[in-house]
MARZAPA-175238 format. One record per residue (C-alpha): residue number from 1; z, x, y; residue in one letter. Coordinates in Angstrom, 2 decimals. Layout:
> NUM; Z; X; Y; a
...
//
This chain:
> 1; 86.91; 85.42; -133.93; x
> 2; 83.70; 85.12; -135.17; x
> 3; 82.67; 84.30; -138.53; x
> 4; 79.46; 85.43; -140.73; x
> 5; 77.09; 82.49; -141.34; x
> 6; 78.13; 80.12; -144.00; x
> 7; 75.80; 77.41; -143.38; x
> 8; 73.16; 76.28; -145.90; x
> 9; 70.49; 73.85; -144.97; x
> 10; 71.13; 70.09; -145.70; x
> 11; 67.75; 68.82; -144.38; x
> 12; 64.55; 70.55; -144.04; x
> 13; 63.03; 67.54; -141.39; x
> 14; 61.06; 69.98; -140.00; x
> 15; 61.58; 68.20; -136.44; x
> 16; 60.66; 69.79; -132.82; x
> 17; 64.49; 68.28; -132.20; x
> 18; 67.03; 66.79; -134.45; x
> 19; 70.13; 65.40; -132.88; x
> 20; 73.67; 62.82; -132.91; x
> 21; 74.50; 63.22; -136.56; x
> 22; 76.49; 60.60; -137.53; x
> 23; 77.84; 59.97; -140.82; x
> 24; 78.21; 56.85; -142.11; x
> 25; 80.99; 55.76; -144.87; x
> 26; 79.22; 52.14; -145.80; x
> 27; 76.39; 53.95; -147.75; x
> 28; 77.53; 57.36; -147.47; x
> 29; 74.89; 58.96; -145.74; x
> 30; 74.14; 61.28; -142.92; x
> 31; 72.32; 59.76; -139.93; x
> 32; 70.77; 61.46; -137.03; x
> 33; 67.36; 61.14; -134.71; x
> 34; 64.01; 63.00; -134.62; x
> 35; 62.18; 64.19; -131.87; x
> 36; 59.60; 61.43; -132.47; x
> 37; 59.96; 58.31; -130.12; x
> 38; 61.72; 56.09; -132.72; x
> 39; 62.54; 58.33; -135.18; x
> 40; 65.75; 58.19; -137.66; x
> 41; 66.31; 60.15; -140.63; x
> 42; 68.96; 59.58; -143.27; x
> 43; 70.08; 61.39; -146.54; x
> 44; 72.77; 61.61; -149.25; x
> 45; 75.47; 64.38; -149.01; x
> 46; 74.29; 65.57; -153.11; x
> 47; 70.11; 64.88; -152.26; x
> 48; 67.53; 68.20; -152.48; x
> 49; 67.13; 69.54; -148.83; x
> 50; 63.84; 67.45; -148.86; x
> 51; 64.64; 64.34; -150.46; x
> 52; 65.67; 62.29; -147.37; x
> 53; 64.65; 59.20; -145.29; x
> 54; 62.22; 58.74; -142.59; x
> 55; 62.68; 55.52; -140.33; x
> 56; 60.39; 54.89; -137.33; x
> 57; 61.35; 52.23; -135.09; x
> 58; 59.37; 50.65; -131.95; x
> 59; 62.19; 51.19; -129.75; x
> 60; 60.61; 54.38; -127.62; x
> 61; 62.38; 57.67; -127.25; x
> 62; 66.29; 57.60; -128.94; x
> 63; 69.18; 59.20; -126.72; x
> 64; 71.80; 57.68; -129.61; x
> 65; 73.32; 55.37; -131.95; x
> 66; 76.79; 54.44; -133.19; x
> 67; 77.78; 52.56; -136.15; x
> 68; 79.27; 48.48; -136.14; x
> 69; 81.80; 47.98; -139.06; x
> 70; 79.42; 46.40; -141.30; x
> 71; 77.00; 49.68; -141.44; x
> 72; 74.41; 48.37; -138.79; x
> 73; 73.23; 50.95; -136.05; x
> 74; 73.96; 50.00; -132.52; x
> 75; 70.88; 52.06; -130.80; x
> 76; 70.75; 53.84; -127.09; x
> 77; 67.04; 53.98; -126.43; x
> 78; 64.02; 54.11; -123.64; x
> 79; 63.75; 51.72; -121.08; x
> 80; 68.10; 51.44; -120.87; x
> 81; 67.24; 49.59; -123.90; x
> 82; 70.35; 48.76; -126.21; x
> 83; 69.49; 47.69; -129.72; x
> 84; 70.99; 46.53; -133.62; x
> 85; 69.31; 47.60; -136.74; x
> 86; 69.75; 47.80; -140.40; x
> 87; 67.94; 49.16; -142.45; x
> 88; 65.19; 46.95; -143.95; x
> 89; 65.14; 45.20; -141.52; x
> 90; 63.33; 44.81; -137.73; x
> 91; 65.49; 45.88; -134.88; x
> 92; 67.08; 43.42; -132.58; x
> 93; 66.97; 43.93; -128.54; x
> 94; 70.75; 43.15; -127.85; x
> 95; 70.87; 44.24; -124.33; x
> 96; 68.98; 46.22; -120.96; x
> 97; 70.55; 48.16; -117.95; x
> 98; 69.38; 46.14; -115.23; x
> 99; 67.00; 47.81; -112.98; x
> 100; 65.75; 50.11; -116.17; x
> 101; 62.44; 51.31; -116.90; x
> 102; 60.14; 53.59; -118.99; x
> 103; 61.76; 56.62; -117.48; x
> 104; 64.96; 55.18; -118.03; x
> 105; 66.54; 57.48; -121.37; x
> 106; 69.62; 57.49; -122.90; x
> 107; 71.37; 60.62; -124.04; x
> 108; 73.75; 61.42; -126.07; x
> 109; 76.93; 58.63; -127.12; x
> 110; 80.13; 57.54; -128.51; x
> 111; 82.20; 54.45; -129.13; x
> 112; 85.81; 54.58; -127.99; x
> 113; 88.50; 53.68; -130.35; x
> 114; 88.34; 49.85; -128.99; x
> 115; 84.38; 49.59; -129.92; x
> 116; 83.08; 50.29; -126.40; x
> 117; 80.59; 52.61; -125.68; x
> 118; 80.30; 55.91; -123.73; x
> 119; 76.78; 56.69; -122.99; x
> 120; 74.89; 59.38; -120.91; x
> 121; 71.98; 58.66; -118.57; x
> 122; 69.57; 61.49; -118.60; x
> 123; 68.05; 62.45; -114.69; x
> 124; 65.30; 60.19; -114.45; x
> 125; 61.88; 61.16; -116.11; x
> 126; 63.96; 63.88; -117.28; x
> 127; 60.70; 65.05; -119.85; x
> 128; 57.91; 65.23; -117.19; x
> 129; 60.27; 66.80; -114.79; x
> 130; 61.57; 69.55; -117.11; x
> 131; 58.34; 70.89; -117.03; x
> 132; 57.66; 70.65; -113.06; x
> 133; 59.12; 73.32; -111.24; x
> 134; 58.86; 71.02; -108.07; x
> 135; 60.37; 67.77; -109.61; x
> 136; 62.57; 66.60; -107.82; x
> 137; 65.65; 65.42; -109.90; x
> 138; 67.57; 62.34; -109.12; x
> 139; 70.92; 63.76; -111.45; x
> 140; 71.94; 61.50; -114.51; x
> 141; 75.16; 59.06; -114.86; x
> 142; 77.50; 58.12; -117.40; x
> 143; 78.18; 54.20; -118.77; x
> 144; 80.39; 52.00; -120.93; x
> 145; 78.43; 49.59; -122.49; x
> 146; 81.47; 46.88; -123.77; x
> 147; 81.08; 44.24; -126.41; x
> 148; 80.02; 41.43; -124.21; x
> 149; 77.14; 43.26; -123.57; x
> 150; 77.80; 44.49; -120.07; x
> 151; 76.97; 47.88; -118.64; x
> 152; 79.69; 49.75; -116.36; x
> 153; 78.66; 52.98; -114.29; x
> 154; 81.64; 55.73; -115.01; x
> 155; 79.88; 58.37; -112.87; x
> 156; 77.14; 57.59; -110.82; x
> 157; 75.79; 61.63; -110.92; x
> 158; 76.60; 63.96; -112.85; x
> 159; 74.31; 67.16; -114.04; x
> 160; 70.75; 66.14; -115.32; x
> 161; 71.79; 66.40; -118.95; x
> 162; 74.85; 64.20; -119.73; x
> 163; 75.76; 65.27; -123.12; x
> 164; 78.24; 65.28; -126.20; x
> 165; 81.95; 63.21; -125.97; x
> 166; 84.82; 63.28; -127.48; x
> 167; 88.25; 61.89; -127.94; x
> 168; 91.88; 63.51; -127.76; x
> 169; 94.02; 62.77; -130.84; x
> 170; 96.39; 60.56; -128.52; x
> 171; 93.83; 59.26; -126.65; x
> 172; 94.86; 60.11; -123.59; x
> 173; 92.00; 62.00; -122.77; x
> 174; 88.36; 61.63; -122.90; x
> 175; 85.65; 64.80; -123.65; x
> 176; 82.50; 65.29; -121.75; x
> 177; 79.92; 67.65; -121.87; x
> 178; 77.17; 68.47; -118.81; x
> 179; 74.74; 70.52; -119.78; x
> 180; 72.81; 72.02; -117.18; x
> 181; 76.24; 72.22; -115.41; x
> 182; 77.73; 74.38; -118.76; x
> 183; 80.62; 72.65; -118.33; x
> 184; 82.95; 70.10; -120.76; x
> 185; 84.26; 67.76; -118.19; x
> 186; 88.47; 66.32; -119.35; x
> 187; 89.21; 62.88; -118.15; x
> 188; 92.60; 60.84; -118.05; x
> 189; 91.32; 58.02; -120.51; x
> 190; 92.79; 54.52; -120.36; x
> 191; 91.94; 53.07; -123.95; x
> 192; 92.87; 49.19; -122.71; x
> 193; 90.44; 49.02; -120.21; x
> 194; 87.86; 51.91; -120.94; x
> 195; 88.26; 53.48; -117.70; x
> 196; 88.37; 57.13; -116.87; x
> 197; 90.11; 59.17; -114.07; x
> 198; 90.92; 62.79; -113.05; x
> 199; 87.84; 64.79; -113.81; x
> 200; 89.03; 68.77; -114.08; x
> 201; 86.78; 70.76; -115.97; x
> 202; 88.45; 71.82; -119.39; x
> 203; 85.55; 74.37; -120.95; x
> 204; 82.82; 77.06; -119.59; x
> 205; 80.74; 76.49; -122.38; x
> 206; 76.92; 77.60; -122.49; x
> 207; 74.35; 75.39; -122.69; x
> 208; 77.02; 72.91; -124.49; x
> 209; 75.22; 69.78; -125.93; x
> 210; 76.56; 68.03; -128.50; x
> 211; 80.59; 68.12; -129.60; x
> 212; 82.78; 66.40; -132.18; x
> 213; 86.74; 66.82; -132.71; x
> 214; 88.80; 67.80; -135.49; x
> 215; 92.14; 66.73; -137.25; x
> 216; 93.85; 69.42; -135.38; x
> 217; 92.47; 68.08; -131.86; x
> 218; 90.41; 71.13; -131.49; x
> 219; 86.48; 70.71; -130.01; x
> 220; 83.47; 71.60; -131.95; x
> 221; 80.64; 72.26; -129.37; x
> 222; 77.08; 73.39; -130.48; x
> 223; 75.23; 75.45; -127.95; x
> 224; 72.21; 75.76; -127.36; x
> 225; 69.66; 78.15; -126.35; x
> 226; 70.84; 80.93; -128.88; x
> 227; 74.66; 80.45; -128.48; x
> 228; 76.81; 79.94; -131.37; x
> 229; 78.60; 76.90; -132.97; x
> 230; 82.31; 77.20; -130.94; x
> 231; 85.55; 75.59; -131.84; x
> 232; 87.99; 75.17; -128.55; x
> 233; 92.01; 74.25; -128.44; x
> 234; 92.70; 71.30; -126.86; x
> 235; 93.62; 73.39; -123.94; x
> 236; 90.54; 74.55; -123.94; x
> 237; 91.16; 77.68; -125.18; x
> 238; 88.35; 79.50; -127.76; x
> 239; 89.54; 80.12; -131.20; x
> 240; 86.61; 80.73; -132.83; x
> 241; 82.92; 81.30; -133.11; x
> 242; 80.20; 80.74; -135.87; x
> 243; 76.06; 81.71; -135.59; x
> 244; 73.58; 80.24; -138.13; x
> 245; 70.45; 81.42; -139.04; x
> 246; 68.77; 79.40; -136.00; x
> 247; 69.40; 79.55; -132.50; x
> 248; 68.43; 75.73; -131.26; x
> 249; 71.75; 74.15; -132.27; x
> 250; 71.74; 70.64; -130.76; x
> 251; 74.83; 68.75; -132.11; x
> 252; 77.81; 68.53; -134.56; x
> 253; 79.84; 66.54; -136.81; x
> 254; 81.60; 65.95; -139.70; x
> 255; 81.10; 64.25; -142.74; x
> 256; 81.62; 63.43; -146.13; x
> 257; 84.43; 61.40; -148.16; x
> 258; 86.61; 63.85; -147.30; x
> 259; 85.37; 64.89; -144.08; x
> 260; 85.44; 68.39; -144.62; x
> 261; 81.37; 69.14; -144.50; x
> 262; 80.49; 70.04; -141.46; x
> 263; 76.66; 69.30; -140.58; x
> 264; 74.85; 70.85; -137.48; x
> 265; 71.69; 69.36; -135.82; x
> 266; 69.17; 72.10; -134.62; x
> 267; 65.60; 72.20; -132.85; x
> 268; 62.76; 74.56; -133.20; x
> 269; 62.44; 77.29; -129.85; x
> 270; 59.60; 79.78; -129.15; x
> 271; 61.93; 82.64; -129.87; x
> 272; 62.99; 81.50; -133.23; x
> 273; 61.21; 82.44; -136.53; x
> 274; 63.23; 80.51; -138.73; x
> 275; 61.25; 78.26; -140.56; x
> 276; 64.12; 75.87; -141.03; x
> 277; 64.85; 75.15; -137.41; x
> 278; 64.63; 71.83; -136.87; x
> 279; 66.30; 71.07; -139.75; x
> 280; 70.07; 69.82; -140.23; x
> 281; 72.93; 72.49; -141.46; x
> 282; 76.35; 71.88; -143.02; x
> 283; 79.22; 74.14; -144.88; x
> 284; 82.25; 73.07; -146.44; x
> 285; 85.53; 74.21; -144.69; x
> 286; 89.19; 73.58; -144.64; x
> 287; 89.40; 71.90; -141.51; x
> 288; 88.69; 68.14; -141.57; x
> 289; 87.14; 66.14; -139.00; x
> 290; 88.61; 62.59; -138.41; x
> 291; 86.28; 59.31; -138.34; x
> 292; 84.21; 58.54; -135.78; x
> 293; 84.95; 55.08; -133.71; x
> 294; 82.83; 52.17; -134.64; x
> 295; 81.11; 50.65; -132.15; x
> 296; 82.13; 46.95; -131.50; x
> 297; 80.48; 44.25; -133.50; x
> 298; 78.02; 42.14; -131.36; x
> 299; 78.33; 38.82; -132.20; x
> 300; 77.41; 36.98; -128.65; x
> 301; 73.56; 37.77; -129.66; x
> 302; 74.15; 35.00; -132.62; x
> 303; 76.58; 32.51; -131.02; x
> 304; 75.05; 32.80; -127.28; x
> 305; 71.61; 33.63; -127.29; x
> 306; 71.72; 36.28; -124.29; x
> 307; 68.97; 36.56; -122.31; x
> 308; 67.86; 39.71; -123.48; x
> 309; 67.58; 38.59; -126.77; x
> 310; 65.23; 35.58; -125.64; x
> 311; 63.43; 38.78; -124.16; x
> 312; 62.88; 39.97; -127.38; x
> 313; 61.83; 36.90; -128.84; x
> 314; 59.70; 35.99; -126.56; x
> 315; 57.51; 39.10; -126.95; x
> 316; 57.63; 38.54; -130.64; x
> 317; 56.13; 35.44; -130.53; x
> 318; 53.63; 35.75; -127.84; x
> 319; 52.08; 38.42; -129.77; x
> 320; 51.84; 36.20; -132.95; x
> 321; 50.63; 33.55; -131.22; x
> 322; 48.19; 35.25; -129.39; x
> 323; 47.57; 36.85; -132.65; x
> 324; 46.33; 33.17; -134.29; x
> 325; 44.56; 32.33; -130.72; x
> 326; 42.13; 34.76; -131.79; x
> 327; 43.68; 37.27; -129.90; x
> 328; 42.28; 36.32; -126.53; x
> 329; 45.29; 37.69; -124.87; x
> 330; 47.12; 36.62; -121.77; x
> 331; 47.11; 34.91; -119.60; x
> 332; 43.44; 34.52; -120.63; x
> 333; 42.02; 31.05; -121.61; x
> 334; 42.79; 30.51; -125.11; x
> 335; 39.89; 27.66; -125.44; x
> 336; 42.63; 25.41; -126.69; x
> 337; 44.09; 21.78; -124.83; x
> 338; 47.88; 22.39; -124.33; x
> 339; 48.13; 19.84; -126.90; x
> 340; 46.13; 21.63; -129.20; x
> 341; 48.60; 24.95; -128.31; x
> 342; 51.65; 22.93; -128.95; x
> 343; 50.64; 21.49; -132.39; x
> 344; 49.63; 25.66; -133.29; x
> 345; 53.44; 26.41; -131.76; x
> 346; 55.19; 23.70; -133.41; x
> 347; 53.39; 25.25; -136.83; x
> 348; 54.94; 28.67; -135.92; x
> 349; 58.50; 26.98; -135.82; x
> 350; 57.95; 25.22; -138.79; x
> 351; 57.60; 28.38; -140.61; x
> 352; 60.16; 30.21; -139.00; x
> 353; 62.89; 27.69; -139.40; x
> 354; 65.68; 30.22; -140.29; x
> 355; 65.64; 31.98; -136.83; x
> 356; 67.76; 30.59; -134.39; x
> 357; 66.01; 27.84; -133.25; x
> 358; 66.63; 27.55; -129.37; x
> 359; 65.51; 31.16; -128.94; x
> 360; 62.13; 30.30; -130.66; x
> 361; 61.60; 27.14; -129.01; x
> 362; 62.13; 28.62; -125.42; x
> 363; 59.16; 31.31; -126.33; x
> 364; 56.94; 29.02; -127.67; x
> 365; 57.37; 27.08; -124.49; x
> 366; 56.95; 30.19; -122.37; x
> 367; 53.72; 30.61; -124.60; x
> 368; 52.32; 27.21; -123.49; x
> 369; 53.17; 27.63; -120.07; x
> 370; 50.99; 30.65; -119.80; x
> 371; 48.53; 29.83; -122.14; x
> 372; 48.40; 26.08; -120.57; x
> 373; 47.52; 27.72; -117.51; x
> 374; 50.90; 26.19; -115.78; x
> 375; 51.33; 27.79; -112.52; x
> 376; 55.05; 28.50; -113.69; x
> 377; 55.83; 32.37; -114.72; x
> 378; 57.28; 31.49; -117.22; x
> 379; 59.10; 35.05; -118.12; x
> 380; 60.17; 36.01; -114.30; x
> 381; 61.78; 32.55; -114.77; x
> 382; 63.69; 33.79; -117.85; x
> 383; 64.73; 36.66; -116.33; x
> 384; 66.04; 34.63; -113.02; x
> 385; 67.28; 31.15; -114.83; x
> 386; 68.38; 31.69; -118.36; x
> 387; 71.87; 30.76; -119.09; x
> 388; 73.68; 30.36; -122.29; x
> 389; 72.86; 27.63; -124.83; x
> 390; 70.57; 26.03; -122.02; x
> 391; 67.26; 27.40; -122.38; x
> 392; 64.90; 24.33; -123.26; x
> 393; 66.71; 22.05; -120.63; x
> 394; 66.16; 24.21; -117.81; x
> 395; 62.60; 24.67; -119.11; x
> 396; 62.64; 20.54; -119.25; x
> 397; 64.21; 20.46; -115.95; x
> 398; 61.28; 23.16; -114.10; x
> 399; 58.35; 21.41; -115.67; x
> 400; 59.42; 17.98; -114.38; x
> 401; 60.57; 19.45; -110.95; x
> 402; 56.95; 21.00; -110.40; x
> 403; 54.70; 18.61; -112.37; x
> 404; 56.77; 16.00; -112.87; x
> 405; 56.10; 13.88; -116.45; x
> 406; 57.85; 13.02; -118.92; x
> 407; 60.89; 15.08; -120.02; x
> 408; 62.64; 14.74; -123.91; x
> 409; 65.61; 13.45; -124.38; x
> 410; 68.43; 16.36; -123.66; x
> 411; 70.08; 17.14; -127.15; x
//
């Protein structure tokens, strides 16, 4: 049952934690996250061990990402903070889990074969309490985050690590692994509506973290804390067992144009000389892996102009403006006549004319309220009044209600 180590090292990232390998097929790549807040890696299947990518993002600490049909990354981070990215490129704030905040994290992920979202919610401040032996722990959740940008709680408490997921082959059944609980969770799985029912606990599995299935229907599971890779039946049943040459494994998947190269996530522990920990693992096998769902694409950030994007924007452009303000900051006095502000705003626009316009508008017009010294708060009013494709006439609307004035035209 168990094999001798096969394994080679793929990526020598030298990370405290790598984890949620992913690979994608548009550049054909492997993906996966760094310990770093921020921090994704990526690197070609036929690369040196040390030739590979480094990407740092300003979207705090990463639980996960999936992958939208054109190659962008749908991202799980801090703060229940859901984002898009490309590479190249800035990333995009899509969406936020209301009541969220900085010790809000996201765990581990997976998109269901209609291009929702499973996603674990770690206990919260799961890092400061995992080193107090008198926190006291508040147990994490599971969500479905679906295409029209809406979060659904699937279990309101669960473990304190929420882990890896997987699919059955007929998807009738959904995977799910706790953690602290050492326990892969089955669940009837309803793929029209996303829902999940019948909890029984398929798996004992130590320290289980991350999983992925195979052609065959059978779960890979890498555990942690010294444990080796395991593969499981369907019925749960262990066929077989593999240890590499570190003892942090963290995650699994597979990979490749023929999805036979298996690639295994680790992380460094106290115990473990190997220099390499850290570092991602793969082996060729017979056994192929089948393709991982894409996540849905998001188009409603484009065509609607949510009100978490507007978020986004808005802190984009306060910061630049405040930038050309001489960086007096808010809501300080910026020494300027709101006229003066809204000929500097206007300029901003102006040179920014490919972004969609109504988002920019409605933060430059935040920026004047505050800057103006308008008794409106401006971005508590965002977060209580913005509707779709109606930002600058509710704006128009509140400034004549409380000041009264003139108001432009409605267009």
């Amino acid at each position: 049952m168990k094999k001798e180590n096969p394994f080679s090292l793929f990526a020598g990232s030298d990370c405290e934690l790598t984890e949620n390998p992913l690979w994608n097929d548009t550049d054909r790549m492997l993906y996966w996250k760094g310990w770093t807040p921020g921090t994704i890696y990526r690197k070609a299947i036929e690369s040196p061990a040390a030739s590979f990518e480094r990407f740092l993002l300003p979207v705090g600490q990463i639980g996960g990402f999936a992958f939208m049909p054109d190659g962008a990354l749908l991202i799980f981070a801090q703060h229940g903070r859901v984002w898009s990215w490309t590479p190249g490129k800035s990333p995009v704030k899509l969406a936020e889990l209301p009541g969220a905040d900085d010790k809000t994290f996201f765990n581990d992920l997976i998109a269901d074969p209609e291009g929702r979202i499973f996603v674990g919610m770690l206990a919260r401040d799961f890092f400061n309490n995992l080193g107090n032996p008198h926190a006291e722990w508040t147990g994490g959740s599971l969500w479905r985050f679906d295409p029209d940008l809406s979060f659904h709680c699937l279990e309101p408490s669960i473990g304190n690590t929420p882990n890896g997921m997987g699919f059955s082959l007929d998807r009738n059944y959904f995977y799910f692994a706790v953690t602290d609980e050492n326990t892969v969770y089955r669940y009837h799985y309803d793929p029209a509506t996303g829902r999940i029912s019948n909890r029984t606990a398929l798996i004992h599995s130590p320290v289980c973290d991350g999983m992925t299935v195979d052609s065959e229907g059978c779960l890979w599971i890498a555990q942690a804390g010294g444990h080796p890779l395991a593969r499981y039946s369907p019925e749960g049943v262990l066929l077989a067992e593999e240890r590499l040459s570190v003892k942090g494994l963290t995650s699994v998947t597979f990979g490749g144009d023929d999805l036979k190269t298996i690639f295994v996530t680790t992380a460094k522990s106290p115990n473990d000389p190997n220099a390499s920990a850290g570092g991602v693992f793969l082996k060729r096998q017979e056994i192929r892996g089948v393709p991982e769902f894409p996540a849905a694409k998001i188009t409603i950030l484009r065509s609607n102009r949510t009100m978490n994007s507007l978020w986004n924007t808005y802190d984009n452009v306060r910061d630049r403006l405040d930038e050309q303000c001489n960086g007096r900051g808010f809501p300080a006095d910026t020494g300027m006549t709101p006229a003066e502000l809204e000929t500097r705003a206007m300029e901003y626009l102006d040179a920014h004319k490919e972004e969609p316009r109504i988002r920019i508008r409605a933060a430059v017009f935040s920026f004047l309220f505050r800057n103006a010294r308008i008794r409106v708060d401006a971005f508590d009013w965002f977060a209580d009044h913005i509707d779709t494709g109606e930002v600058m006439w509710k704006i128009q609307q509140k400034w004549r209600d409380e000041f009264g004035g003139t108001i432009p035209a409605r267009r």
